[in-house]
C-alpha positions in Angstrom: 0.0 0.0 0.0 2.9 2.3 1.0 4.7 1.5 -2.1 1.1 2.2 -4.0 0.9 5.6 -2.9 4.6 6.5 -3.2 4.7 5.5 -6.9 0.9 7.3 -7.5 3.0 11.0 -5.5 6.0 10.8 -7.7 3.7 10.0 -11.3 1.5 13.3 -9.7 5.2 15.1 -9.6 5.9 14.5 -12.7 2.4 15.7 -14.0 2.9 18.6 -12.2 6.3 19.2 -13.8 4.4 18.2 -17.1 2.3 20.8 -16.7 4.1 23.8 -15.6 6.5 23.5 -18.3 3.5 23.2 -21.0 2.4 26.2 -19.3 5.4 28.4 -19.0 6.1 27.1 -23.6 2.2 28.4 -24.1 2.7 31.5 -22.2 6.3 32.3 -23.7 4.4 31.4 -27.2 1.3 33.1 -26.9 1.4 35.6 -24.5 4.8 37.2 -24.3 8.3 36.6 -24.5 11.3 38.3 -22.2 14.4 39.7 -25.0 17.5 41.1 -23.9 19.1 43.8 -25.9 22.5 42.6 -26.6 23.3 45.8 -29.0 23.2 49.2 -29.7 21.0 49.4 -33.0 18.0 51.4 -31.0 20.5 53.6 -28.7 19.0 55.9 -26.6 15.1 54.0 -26.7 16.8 51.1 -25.1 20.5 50.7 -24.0 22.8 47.3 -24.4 21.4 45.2 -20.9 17.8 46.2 -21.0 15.6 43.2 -20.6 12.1 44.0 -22.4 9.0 42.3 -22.6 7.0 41.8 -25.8 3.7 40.8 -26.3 2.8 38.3 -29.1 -1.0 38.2 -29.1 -0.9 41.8 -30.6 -0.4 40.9 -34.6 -1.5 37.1 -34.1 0.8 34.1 -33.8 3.5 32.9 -36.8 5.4 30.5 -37.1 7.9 32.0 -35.1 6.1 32.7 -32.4 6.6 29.3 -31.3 10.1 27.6 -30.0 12.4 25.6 -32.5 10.5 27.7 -35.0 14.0 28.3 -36.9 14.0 24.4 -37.6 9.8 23.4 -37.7 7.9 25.3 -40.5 5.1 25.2 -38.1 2.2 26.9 -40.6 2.4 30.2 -43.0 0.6 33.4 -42.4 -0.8 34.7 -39.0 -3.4 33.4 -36.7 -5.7 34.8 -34.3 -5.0 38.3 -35.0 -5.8 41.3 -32.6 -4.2 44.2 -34.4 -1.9 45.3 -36.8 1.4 46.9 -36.9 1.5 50.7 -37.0 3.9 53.1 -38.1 6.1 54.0 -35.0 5.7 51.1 -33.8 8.8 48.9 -31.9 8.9 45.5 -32.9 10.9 42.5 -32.0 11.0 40.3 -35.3 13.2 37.2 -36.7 15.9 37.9 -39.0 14.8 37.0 -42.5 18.2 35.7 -43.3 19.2 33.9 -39.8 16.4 32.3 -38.2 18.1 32.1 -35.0 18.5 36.0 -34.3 15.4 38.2 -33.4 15.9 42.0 -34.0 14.4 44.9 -32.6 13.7 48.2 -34.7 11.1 51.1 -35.2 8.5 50.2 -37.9 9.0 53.4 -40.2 7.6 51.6 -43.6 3.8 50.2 -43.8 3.5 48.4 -46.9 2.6 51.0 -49.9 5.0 53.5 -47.8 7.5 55.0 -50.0 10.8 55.9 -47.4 13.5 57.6 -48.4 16.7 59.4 -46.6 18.1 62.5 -47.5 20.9 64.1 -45.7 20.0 62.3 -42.8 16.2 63.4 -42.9 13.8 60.5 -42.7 10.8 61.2 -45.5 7.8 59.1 -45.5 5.7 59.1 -48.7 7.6 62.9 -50.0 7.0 64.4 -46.3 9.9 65.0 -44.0 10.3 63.9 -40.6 11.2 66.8 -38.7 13.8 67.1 -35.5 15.0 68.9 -32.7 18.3 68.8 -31.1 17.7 67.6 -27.0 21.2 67.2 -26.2 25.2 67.0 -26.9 27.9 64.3 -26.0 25.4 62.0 -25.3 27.4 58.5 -24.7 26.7 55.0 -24.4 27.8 51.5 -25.3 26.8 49.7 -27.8 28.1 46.0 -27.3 31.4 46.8 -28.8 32.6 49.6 -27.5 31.4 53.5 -26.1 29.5 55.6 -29.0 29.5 59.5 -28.7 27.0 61.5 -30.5 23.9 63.9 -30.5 20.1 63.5 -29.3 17.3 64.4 -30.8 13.6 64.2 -30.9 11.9 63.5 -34.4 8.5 64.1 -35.2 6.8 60.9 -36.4 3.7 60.4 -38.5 1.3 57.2 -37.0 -0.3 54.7 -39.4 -2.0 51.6 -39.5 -3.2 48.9 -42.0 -6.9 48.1 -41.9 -8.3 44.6 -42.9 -7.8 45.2 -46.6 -4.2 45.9 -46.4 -4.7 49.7 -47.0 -2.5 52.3 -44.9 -4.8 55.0 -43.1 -3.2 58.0 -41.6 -4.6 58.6 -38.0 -3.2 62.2 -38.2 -1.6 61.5 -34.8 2.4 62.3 -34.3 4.5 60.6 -31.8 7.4 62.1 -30.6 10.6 59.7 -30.4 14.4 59.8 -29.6 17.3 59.1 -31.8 20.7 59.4 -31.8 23.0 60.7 -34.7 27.0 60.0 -34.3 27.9 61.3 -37.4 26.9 65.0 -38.8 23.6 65.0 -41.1 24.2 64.0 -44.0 27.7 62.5 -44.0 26.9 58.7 -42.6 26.3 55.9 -44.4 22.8 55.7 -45.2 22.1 59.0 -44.7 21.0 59.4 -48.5 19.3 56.5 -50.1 17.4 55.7 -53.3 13.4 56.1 -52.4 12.2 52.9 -51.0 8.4 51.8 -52.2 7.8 48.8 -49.5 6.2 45.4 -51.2 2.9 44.5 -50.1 2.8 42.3 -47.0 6.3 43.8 -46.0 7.8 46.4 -43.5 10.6 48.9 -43.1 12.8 49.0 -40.3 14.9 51.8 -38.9 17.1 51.7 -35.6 16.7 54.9 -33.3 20.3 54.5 -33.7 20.6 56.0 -37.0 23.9 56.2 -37.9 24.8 52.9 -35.8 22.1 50.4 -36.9 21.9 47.9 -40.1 18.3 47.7 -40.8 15.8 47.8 -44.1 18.0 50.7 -45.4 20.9 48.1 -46.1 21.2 44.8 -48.2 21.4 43.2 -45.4 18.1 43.1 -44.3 16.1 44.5 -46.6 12.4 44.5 -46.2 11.0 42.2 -43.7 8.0 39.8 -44.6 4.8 39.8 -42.0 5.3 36.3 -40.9 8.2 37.5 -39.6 6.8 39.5 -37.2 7.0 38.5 -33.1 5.2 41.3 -31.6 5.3 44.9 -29.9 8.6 45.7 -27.5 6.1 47.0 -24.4 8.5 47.4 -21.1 12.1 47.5 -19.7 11.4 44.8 -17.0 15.1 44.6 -16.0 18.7 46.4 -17.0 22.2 45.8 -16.6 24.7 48.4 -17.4 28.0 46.9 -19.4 29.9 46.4 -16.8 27.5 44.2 -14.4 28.5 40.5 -13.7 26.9 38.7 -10.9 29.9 37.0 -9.6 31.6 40.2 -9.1 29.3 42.3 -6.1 31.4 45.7 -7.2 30.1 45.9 -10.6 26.4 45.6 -9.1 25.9 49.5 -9.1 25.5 49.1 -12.4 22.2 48.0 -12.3 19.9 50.8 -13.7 16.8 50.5 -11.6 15.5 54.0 -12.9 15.1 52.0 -16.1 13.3 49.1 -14.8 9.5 49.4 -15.3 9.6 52.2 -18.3 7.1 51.9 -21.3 9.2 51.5 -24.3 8.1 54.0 -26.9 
């Protein structure tokens, strides 16, 4: 009898095991996802070390909102969608040409969008994004090494798709940092050739702008909508570049004014 009801606790341990660890894959698949930033391409929106949490019921579920997605071709096109991407928008997404990497970048480009750079000016179907210098000698590392440069705030037009795939301007303006190391209109892709994005695609820009590959470079390109993971919504947790847990004197560089700020 004792050995009856030993065997029955241990098989209701495992079950329990069983079942947490289905719930914490459905969660992580459905619900949201923690990403650390482990580079500099959206410096100063979020810094190397900030932990973020995105939400993937927003857009729907892909394939790649699933794990071992970069090996199972679970399904194409998106499921149980709740909204669509807008225009301003910071979005974690795989990497169209490494299946193992996720990026993180503004959404400048709805499909239809035509985006373009000139002199370091971002213009959005023929109408330029304005900005305003914040600051000077703003610094910060970018997973390599300490970038120096300038801060500004750039006026930002907001967009959404509706069901039909048609862009409609809300008229809105968000107001966003981003950070320029080099002066306007001498970095590399500070001057492009006018970008018209393909239907069922996006364009990506880091806040970053002169430190960031994204769609204005070869290699990235345009992304595809099934690529799509979901909305960056909150710095849960950061680390500063020096931190390492087994070393207690590089714990002051844990930025607890970070923790808990909307990403936007």
């Amino acid at each position: 009898m004792f050995s009856f009801q030993k065997k029955k606790s241990r098989e209701n341990s495992v079950l329990s095991w069983i079942n947490a660890i289905l719930l914490v894959i459905i969660i992580r698949s459905v619900v949201f996802s923690p990403y650390r930033i482990p580079t500099g391409s959206m410096i100063p929106t979020l810094l190397v070390g900030d932990h973020i949490v995105v939400t993937k019921f927003n857009y729907g579920l892909c394939r790649f909102s699933f794990l071992f997605s970069q090996w199972i071709d679970y399904f194409s096109g998106r499921v149980a969608v709740l909204d669509r991407p807008k225009r301003g928008d910071i979005v974690v997404f795989t990497c169209p040409k490494n299946f193992s990497m996720d990026y993180v970048k503004r959404l400048v480009g709805l499909p239809g969008d035509k985006v373009q750079m000139k002199e370091g000016m971002l213009y959005i179907n023929g109408v330029v994004c304005p900005v305003k210098k914040l600051s000077e000698g703003y610094k910060a590392y970018d997973g390599e090494s300490f970038v120096e440069g300038d801060v500004y705030t750039r006026e930002f037009p907001v967009a959404r798709l509706d069901k039909q795939g048609k862009v409609h301007e809300s008229g809105k303006k968000i107001f966003h940092k981003m950070l320029k190391l080099k002066p306007f209109g001498a970095a590399r892709y500070d001057n492009t050739k006018e970008f018209l994005v393909p239907e069922n695609h996006y364009f990506f820009q880091g806040d970053n702008q002169d430190g960031s590959g994204d769609s204005r470079g070869e290699d990235l390109g345009y992304v595809y909508a099934d690529y799509l993971l979901g909305p960056a919504e909150i710095v849960f947790f950061s680390l500063g570049d020096k931190f390492t847990l087994v070393k207690p004197w590089t714990w002051w560089s844990l930025r607890l004014e970070r923790i808990g700020t909307w990403v936007r």
